[in-house]
C-alpha positions as CSV (number, residue, x, y, z in Angstrom):
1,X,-39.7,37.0,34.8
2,X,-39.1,34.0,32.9
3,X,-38.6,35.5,30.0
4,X,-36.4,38.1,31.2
5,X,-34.0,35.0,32.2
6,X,-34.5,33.7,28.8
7,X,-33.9,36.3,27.2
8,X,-30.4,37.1,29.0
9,X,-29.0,33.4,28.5
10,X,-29.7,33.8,24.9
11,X,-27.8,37.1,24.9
12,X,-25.0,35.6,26.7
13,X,-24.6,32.3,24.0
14,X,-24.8,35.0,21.2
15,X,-21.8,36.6,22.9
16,X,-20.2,33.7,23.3
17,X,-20.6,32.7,19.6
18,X,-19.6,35.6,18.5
19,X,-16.5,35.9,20.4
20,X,-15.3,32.3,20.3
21,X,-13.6,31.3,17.9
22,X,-12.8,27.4,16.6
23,X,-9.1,26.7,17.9
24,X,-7.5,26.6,14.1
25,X,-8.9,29.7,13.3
26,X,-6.9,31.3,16.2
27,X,-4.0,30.0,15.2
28,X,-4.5,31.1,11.6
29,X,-4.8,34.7,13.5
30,X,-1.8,34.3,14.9
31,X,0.2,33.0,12.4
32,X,-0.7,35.7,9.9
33,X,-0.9,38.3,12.4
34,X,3.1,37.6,13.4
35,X,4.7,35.8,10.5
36,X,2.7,37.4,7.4
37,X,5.9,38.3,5.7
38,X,8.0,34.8,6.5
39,X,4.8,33.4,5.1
40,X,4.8,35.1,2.1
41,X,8.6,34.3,1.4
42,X,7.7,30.6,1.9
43,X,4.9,30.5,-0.4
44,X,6.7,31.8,-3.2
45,X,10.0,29.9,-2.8
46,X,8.7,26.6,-2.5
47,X,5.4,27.9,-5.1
48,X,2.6,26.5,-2.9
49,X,0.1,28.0,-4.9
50,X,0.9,25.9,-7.5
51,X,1.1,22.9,-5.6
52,X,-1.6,23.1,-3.3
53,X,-3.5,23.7,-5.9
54,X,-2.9,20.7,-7.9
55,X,-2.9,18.6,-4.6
56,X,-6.6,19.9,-4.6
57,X,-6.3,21.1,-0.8
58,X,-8.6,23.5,0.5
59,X,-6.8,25.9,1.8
60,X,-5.4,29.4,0.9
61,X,-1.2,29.1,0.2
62,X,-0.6,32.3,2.0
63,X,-2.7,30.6,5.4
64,X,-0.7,27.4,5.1
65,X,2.5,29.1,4.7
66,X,1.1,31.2,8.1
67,X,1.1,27.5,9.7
68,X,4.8,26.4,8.3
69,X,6.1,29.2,9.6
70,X,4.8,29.4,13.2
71,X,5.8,25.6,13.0
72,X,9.1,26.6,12.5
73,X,9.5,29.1,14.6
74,X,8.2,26.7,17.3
75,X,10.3,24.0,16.5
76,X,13.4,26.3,16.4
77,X,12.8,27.3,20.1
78,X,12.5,23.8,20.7
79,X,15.6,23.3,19.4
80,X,17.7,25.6,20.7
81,X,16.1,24.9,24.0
82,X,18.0,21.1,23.7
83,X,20.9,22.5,22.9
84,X,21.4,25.1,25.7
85,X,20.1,22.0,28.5
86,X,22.9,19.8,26.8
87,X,25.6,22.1,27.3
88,X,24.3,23.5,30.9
89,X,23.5,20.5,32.0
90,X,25.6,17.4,30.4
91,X,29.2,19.0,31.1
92,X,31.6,15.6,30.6
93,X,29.3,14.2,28.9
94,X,30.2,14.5,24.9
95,X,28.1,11.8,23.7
96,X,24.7,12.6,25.0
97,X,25.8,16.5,24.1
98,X,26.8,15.8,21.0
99,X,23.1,13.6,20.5
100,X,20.9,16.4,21.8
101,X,22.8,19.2,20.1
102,X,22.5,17.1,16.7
103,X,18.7,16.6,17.8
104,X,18.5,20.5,18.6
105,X,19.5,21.2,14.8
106,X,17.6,18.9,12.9
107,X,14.2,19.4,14.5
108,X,13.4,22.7,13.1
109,X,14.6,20.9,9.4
110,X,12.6,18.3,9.6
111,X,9.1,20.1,10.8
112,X,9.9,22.3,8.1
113,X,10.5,19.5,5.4
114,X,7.4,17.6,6.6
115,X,5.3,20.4,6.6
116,X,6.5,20.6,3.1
117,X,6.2,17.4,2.1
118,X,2.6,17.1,3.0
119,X,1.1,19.1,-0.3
120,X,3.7,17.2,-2.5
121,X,3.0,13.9,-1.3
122,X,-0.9,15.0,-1.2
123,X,-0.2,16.0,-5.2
124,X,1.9,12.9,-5.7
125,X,-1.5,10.7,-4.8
126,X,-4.1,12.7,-6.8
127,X,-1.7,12.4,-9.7
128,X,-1.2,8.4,-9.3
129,X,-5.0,8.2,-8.6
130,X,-5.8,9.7,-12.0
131,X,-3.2,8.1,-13.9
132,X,-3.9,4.3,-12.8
133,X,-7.8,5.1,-13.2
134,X,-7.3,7.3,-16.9
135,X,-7.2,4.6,-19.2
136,X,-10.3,3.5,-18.1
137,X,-11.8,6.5,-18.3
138,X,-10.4,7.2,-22.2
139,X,-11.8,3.6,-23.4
140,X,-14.9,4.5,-21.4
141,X,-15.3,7.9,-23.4
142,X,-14.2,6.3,-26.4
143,X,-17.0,3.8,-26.8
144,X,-19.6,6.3,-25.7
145,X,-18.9,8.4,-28.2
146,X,-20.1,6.0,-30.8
147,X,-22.9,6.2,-29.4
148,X,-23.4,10.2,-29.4
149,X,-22.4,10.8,-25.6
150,X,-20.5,13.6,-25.4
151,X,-17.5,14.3,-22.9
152,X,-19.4,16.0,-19.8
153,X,-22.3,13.1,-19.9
154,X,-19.2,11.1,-19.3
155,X,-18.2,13.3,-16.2
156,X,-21.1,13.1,-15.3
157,X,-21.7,9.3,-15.2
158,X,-18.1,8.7,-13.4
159,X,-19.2,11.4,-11.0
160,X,-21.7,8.7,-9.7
161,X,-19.3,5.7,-10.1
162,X,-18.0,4.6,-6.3
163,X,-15.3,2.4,-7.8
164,X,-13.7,5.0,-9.1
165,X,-11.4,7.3,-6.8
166,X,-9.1,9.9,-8.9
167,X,-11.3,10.1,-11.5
168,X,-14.5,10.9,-9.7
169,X,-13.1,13.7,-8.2
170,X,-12.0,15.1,-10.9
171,X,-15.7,14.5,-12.4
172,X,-17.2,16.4,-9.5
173,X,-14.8,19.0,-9.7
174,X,-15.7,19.7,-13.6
175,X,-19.3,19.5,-12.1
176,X,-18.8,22.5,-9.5
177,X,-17.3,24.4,-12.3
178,X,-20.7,24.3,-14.3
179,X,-23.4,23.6,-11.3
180,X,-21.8,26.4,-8.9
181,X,-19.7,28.8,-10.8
182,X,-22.0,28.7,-14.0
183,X,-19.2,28.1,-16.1
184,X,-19.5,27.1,-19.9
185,X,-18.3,23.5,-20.4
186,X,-15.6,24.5,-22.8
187,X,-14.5,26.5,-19.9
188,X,-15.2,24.3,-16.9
189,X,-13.1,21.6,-19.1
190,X,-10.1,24.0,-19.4
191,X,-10.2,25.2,-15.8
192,X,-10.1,21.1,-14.6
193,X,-7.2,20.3,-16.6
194,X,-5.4,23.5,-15.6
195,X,-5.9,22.4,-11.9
196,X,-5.2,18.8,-12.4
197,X,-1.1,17.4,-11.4
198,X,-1.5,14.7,-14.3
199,X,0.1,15.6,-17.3
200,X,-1.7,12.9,-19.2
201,X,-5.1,13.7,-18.1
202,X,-4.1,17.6,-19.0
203,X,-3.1,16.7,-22.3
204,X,-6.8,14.4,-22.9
205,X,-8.6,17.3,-22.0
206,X,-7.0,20.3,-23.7
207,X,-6.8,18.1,-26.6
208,X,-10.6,17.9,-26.3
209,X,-11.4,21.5,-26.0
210,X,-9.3,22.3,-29.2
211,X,-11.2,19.8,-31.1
212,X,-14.4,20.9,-30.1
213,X,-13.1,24.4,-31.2
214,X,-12.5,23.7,-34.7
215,X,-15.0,21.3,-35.4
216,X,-12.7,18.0,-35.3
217,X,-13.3,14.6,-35.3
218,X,-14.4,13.3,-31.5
219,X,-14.7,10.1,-31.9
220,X,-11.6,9.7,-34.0
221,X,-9.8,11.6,-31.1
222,X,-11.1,9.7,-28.4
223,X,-10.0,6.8,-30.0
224,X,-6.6,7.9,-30.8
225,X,-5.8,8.8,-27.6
226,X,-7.5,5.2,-26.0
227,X,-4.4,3.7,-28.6
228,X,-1.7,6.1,-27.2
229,X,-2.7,5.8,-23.4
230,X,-2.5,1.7,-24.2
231,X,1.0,2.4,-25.6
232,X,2.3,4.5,-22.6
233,X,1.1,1.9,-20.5
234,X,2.8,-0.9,-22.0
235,X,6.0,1.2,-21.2
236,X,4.7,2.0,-17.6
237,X,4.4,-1.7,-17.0
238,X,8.2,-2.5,-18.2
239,X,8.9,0.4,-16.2
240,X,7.3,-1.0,-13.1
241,X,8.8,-4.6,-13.7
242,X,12.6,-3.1,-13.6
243,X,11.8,-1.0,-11.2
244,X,10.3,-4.2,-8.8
245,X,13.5,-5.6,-10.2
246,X,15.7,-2.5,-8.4
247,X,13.9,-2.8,-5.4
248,X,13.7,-6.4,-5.0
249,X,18.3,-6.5,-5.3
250,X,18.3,-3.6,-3.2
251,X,16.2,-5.7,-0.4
252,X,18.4,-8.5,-1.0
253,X,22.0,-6.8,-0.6
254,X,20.6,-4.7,2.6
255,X,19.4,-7.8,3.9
256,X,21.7,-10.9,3.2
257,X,25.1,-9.3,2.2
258,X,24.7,-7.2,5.5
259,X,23.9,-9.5,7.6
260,X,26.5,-11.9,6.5
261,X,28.9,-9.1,6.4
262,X,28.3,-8.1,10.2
263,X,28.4,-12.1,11.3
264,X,31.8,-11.8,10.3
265,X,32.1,-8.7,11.8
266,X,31.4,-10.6,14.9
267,X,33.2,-13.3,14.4
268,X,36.1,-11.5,14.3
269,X,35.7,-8.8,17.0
270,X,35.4,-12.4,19.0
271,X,31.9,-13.9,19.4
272,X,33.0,-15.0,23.0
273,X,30.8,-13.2,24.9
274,X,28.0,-14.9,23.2
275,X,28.7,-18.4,24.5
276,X,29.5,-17.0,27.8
277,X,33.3,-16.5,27.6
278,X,35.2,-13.1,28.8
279,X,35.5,-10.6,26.0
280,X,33.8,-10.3,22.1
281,X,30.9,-7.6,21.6
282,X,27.6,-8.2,23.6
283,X,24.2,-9.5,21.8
284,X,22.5,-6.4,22.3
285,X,24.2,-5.2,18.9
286,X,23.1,-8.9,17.3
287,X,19.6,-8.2,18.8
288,X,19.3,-4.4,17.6
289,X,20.1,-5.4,14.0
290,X,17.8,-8.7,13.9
291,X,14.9,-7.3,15.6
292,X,14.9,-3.7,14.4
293,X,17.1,-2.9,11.4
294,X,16.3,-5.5,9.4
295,X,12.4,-5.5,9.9
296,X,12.2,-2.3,8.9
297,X,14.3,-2.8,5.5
298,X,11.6,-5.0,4.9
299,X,8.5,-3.1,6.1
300,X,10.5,-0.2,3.9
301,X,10.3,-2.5,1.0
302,X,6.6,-3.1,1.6
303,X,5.8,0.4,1.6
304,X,7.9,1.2,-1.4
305,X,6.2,-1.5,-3.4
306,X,3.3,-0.7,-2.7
307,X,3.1,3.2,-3.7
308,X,4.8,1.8,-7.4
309,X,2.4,-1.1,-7.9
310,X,-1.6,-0.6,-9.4
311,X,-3.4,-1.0,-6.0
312,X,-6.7,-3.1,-5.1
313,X,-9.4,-1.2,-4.9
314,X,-12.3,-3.6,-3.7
315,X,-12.5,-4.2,0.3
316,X,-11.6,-7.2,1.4
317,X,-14.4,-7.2,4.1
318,X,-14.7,-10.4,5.2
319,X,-10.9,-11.5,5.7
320,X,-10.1,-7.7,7.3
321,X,-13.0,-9.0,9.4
322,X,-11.6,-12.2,10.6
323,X,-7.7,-10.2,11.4
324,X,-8.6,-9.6,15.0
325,X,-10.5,-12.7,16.0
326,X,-7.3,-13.9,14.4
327,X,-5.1,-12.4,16.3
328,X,-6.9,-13.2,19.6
329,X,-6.7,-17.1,19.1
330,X,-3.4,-17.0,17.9
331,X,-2.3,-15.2,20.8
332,X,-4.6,-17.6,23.2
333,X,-2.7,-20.7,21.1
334,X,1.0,-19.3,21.8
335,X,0.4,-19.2,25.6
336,X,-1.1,-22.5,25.8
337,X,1.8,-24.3,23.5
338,X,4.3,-21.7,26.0
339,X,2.7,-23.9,29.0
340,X,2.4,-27.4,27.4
341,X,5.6,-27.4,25.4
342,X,8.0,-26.5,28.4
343,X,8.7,-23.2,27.2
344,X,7.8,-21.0,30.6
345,X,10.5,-23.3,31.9
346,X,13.3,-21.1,29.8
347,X,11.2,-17.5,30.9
348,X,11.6,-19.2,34.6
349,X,15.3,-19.3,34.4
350,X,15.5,-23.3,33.3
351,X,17.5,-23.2,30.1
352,X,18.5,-26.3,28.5
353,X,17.9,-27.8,24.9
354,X,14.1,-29.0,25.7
355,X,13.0,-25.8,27.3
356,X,14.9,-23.8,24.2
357,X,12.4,-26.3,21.5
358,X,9.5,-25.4,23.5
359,X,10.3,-21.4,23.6
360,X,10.6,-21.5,20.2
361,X,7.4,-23.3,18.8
362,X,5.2,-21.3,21.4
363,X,6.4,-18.3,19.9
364,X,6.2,-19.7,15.9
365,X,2.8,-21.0,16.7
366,X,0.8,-17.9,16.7
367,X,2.4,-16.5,13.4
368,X,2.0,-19.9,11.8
369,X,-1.6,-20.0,13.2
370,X,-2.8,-16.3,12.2
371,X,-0.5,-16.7,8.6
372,X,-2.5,-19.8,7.6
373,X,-6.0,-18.3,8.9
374,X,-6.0,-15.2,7.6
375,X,-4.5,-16.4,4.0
376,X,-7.4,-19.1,3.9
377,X,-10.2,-16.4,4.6
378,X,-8.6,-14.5,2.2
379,X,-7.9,-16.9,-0.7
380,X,-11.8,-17.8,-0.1
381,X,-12.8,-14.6,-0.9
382,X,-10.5,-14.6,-3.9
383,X,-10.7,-17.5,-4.7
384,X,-12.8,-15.8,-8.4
385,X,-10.0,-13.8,-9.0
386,X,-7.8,-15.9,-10.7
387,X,-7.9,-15.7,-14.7
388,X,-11.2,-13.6,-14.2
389,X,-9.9,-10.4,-16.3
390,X,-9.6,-12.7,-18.9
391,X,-13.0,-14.4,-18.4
392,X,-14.9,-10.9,-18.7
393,X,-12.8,-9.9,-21.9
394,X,-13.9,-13.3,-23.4
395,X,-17.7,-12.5,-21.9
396,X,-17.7,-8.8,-23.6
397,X,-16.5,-10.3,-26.6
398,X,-19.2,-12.7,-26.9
399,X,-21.7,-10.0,-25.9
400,X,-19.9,-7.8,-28.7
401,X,-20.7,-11.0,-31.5
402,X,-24.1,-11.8,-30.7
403,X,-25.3,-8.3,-31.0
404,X,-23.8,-8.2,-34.2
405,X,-26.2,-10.8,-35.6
406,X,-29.0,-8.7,-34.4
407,X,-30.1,-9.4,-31.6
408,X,-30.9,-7.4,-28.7
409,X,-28.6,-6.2,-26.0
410,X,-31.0,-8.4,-23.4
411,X,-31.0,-11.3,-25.7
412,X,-27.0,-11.1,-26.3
413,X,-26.6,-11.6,-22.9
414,X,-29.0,-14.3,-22.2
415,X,-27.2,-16.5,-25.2
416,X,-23.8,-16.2,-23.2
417,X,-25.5,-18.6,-20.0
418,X,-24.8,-21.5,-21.4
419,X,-21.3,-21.0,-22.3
420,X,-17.9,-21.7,-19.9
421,X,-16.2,-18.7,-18.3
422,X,-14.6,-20.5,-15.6
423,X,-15.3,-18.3,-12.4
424,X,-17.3,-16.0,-14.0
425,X,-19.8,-18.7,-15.1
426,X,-22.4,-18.5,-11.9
427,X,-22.6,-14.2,-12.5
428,X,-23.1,-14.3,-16.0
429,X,-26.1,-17.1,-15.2
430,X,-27.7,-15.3,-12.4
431,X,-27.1,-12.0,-15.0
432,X,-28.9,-14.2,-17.5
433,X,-30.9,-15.4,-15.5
434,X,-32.7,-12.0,-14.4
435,X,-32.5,-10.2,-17.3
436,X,-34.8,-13.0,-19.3
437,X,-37.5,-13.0,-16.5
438,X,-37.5,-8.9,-17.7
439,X,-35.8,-8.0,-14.7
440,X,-33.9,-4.3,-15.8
441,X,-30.2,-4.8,-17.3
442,X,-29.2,-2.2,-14.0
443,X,-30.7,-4.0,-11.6
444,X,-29.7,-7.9,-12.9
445,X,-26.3,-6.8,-13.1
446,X,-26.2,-5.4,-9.8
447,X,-27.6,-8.6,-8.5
448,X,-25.2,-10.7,-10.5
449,X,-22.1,-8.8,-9.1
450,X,-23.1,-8.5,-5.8
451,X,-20.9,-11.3,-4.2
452,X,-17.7,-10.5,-6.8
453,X,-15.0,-9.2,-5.2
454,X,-12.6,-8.5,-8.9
455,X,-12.3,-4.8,-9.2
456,X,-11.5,-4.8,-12.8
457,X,-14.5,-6.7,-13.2
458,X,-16.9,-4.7,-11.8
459,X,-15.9,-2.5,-13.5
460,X,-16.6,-3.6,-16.8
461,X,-20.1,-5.0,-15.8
462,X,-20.6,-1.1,-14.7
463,X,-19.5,0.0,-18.1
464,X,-21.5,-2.3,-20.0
465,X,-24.3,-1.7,-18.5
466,X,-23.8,2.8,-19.6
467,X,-22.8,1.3,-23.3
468,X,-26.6,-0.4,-23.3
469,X,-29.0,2.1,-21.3
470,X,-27.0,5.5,-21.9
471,X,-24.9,4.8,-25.8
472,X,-27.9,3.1,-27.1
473,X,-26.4,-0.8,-26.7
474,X,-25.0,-0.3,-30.9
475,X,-22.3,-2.9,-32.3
476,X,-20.2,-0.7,-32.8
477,X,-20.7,0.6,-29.1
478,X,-20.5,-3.1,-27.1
479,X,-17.4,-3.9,-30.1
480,X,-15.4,-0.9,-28.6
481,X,-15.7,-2.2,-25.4
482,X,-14.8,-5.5,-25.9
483,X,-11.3,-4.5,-27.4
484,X,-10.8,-2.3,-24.8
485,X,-11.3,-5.0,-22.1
486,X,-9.2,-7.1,-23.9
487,X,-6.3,-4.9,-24.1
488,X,-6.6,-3.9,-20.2
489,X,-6.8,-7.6,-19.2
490,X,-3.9,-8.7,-21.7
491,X,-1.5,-5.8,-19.8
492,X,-2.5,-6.8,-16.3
493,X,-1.8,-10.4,-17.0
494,X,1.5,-9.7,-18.4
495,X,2.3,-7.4,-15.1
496,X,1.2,-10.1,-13.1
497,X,3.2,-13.4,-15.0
498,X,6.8,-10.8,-15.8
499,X,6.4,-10.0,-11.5
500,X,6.0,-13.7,-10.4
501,X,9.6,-14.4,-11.9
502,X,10.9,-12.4,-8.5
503,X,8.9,-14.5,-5.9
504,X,12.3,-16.6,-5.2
505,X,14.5,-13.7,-4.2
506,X,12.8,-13.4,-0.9
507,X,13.1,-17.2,-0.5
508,X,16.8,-17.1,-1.7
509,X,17.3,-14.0,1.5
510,X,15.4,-16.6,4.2
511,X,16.9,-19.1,3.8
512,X,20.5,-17.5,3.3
513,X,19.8,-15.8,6.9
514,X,19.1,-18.8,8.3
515,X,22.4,-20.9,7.0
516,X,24.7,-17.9,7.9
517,X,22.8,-18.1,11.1
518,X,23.7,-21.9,11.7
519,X,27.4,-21.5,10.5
520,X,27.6,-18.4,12.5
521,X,27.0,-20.2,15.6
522,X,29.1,-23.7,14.8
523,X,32.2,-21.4,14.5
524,X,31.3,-19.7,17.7
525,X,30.9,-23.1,19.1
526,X,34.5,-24.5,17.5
527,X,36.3,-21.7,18.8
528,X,37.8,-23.7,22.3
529,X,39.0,-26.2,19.4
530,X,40.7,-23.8,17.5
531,X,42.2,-22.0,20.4
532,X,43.8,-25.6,20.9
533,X,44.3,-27.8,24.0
534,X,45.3,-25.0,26.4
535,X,42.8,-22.7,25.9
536,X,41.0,-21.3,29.4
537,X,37.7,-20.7,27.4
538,X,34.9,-22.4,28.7
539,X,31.3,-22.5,27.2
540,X,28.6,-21.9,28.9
541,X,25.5,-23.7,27.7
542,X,22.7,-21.7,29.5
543,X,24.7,-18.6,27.9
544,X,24.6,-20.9,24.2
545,X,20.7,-21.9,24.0
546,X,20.2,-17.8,25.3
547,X,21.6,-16.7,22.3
548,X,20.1,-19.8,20.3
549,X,16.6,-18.5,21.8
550,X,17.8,-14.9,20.3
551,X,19.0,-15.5,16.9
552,X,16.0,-18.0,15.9
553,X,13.6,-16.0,17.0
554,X,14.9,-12.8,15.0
555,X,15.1,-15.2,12.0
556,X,12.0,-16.5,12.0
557,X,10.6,-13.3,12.4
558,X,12.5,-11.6,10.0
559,X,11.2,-15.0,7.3
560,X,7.9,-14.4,8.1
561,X,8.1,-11.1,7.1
562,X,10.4,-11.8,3.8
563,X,7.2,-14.1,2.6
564,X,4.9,-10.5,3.0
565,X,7.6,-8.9,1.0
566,X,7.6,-11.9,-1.8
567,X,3.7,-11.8,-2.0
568,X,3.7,-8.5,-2.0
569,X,6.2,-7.9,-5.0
570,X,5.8,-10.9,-7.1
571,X,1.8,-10.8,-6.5
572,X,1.1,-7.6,-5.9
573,X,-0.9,-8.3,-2.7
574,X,0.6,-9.1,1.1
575,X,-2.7,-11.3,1.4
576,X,-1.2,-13.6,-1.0
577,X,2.5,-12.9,1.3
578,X,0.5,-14.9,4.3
579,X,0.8,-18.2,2.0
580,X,4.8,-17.7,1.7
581,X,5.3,-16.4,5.4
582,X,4.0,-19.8,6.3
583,X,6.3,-21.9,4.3
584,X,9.4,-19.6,4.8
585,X,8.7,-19.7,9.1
586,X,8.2,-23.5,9.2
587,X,11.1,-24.3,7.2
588,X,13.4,-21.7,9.2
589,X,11.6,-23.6,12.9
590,X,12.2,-26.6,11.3
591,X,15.6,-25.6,10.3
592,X,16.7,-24.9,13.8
593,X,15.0,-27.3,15.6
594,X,17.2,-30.1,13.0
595,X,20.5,-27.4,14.1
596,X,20.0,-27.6,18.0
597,X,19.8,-31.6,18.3
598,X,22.9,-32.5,15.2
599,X,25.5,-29.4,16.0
600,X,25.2,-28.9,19.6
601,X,26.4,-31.3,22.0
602,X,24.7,-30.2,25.0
């Protein structure tokens, strides 16, 4: 009996296994099984075989094409279904007809464009990924190969390599070619860069194969190429300098020339209303400019920055660990300075000058609190970063001399301890160190890096640690590394020092909003004098410190924001933007706290 029931449940879950099916494979079904033909007619407009292919997603073109299209058609029902509710059921009312009908159209566009943009932007990243990580991986070929390490070893190697992102993949990819396909390596080589959205990368590689075709010169190649990737870089940089430089006077006229350009606007539509007068625009426009449009020009600047700027690839564990206990006291710190200082007394209805002080220091104090915080945990952890590309060119090269006198690779190391290399100084010791009480090279350098947080540095400790145990440790080997460390460290230092010329532009913007702010308001404040003797208008001063409370607020938002923007554009890193958001929102607190007492009487 028991194994009649037994025997009948595990009939009934093979059933059900074999007629379920996972919810994305049903709606593949469908969307083949209905829009086969849209599909096809999207896929070969917009050639996603060709571009999900060099995005590297897995997934057939024709079956994604299935998904845009019953996308679309969704969305288009969607839309239509707006429209027909804003005509049946808005009569009289054009403007909310006219918003849903305009929402109605450009639904099904924008699902379609999104859907779109996905692969591309998915492509964009692989190809940025490779290119920032290539010349590493040219010098890193080109020294091996001096000592008889062919191409594929090298895929091989940066296959295991975790601080590698673009290039790894790329590595395992040429690795399933061989390992799973059984492809030749000439072949596998060919297929990768065929695959691959980097034109650079595509041109290494097809290079290769043709050399090892006719019997050329690797090493030579290799070498070559390390010079001509060095070359296009130097123009990428000046590149990405005038193109900070575009985006940096862009920020600045969307910011400052707009915002003094609607203050007028204000002015002279009649700022009335916002001392409590009849007439003049309400500050709901004031607010929905300073507490949304502008934040997000900034935020957009951020993000814009950001995908055109080399990005840090270490994890910054320990300060991303101390953000939320961060926020948490910061936010416990603003409530208690919103109690002591008086400010609950404006929230309660009380609004004079005192109360309008106190509202506006509780609500500085917990981004002046969390800027400072986090920017301290975070320059701790930096703290070795500074000049330290420099420091491990200057190690290498050292390395690079002492094994030309003949000594060992082990003994060339252990004769740098006792020379100065600034915050590299305690590794190379603790490398030293090891590696004289016969500790392995792998293992000593591990140890020695384990607390150094310098990407670029890392890296190099990685890659001189292949040139000894896998190219043999030669002169000629730890020589070719040193010059390619050099070079790499010279351009990053000349990214960083041509950047830093644009950390005042965000400064200039600040503190710009803040003065237009402050002569904004005095000639809101003079206008019963200009109006003369006569004049009916009367100021209201709970209505004055309310839009006080409004303005310097969205300012000292909006400043601690510019100082991400300046770290992030002049340094390359909103961790070092903390350090300038603190300056810029106590100078713009300060600022108004100085304004309220000397230009308003009341």
């Amino acid at each position: 009996m028991r194994r009649n029931l037994l025997s009948l449940r595990l009939r009934k879950k093979e059933k059900q296994h074999k007629t379920s099916l996972p919810p994305l494979l049903m709606i593949d079904f469908i969307s083949l099984l209905l829009f086969s033909s849209l599909a096809d007619r999207i896929r070969r407009a917009f050639d996603l075989d060709r571009v999900i292919r060099e995005a590297g997603l897995n997934i057939h073109p024709h079956i994604y094409a299935a998904r845009v299209s019953l996308l679309l058609i969704l969305s288009t029902m969607i839309g239509v279904a707006i429209i027909v509710s804003s005509i049946l059921f808005f009569q009289g009312l054009l403007i909310i007809q006219i918003i849903m009908m305009l929402i109605g159209i450009f639904t099904p566009a924008t699902v379609l464009a999104l859907s779109l943009l996905y692969p591309l932007s998915m492509r964009s990243s692989r190809r940025n990924s490779v290119d920032s990580e290539l010349p590493f991986f040219v010098s890193y070929a080109s020294f091996m190969a001096r000592g008889n390490i062919s191409l594929v070893k090298v895929f091989e190697r940066f296959a295991e390599m975790p601080l590698f992102y673009g290039m790894r993949r790329e590595a395992r990819h040429f690795l399933r070619e061989i390992r799973v396909f059984g492809k030749d390596p000439v072949l596998a080589l060919e297929t990768v860069a065929e695959e691959a959205p980097s034109e650079d990368f595509k041109d290494l590689i097809m290079g290769y194969t043709t050399m090892l075709r006719i019997g050329g010169d690797l090493v030579r190649y290799l070498e070559s190429k390390a010079d001509e990737m060095f070359a296009k870089m130097s123009e990428k940089i000046k590149s990405l300098i005038e193109r900070m430089g575009l985006i940096i006077e862009i920020y600045m006229i969307l910011s400052v020339v707009t915002t003094l350009s609607l203050f007028v606007l204000f002015i002279s539509a009649g700022g009335l209303s916002i001392i409590g007068a009849q007439g003049g625009l309400s500050n709901f426009f004031i607010g929905l400019y300073i507490y949304l449009i502008l934040p997000i020009m900034s935020i957009m600047t951020i993000i814009v920055a950001h995908y055109s700027q080399p990005r840090q690839k270490v994890f910054l564990r320990k300060t991303v660990d101390m953000i939320f206990p961060g926020l948490l006291i910061s936010v416990v710190l603003g409530v208690l300075t919103l109690i002591f200082s008086g400010g609950y007394r404006f929230i309660a209805g009380v609004i004079d000058k005192y109360t309008t002080i106190g509202l506006l220091i509780s609500i500085n104090t917990p981004f002046i609190f969390f800027s400072g915080f986090i920017w301290y945990h975070y320059r701790k952890e930096t703290k070795t970063f500074r000049g330290i590309n420099q420091k491990i060119a200057s190690f290498l090269e050292d390395v690079s001399e002492a094994r030309k006198t003949g000594l060992s690779p082990e003994r060339s190391i252990i004769q740098t301890m006792k020379r100065d290399y600034g915050p590299l100084s305690k590794v190379v010791r603790r490398i030293g160190v090891a590696v004289s009480l016969g500790i392995d090279i792998e293992a000593a350098v591990k140890r020695g890096v384990r607390e150094l947080r310098n990407w670029f540095a890392r890296v190099m400790f990685r890659f001189l640690i292949d040139s000894i145990k896998v190219g043999g440790g030669s002169p000629e080997v730890l020589y070719s590394l040193a010059k390619y460390a050099r070079a790499l460290a010279e351009m990053e230092s000349r990214l960083r020092i041509s950047l830093r010329t644009y950390v005042m532009m965000p400064y200039i913007a600040a503190i710009l909003l803040s003065i237009s702010s402050i002569i904004f308001l005095t000639m809101i404040l003079q206008t019963p004098t200009i109006l003369g003797q006569g004049s009916t208008v009367k100021i209201d001063p709970a209505a004055v410190y309310s839009f006080v409370a409004l303005l310097s607020i969205g300012i000292n938002i909006n400043s601690w924001i510019m100082g991400l923007v300046a770290g992030k554009i002049a340094e390359l890193s909103i961790g070092e933007g903390l350090k300038h958001s603190l300056i810029l929102i106590l100078t713009s607190l300060l600022s108004q706290i100085i304004l309220i007492f000397l230009y308003i009487p009341f």
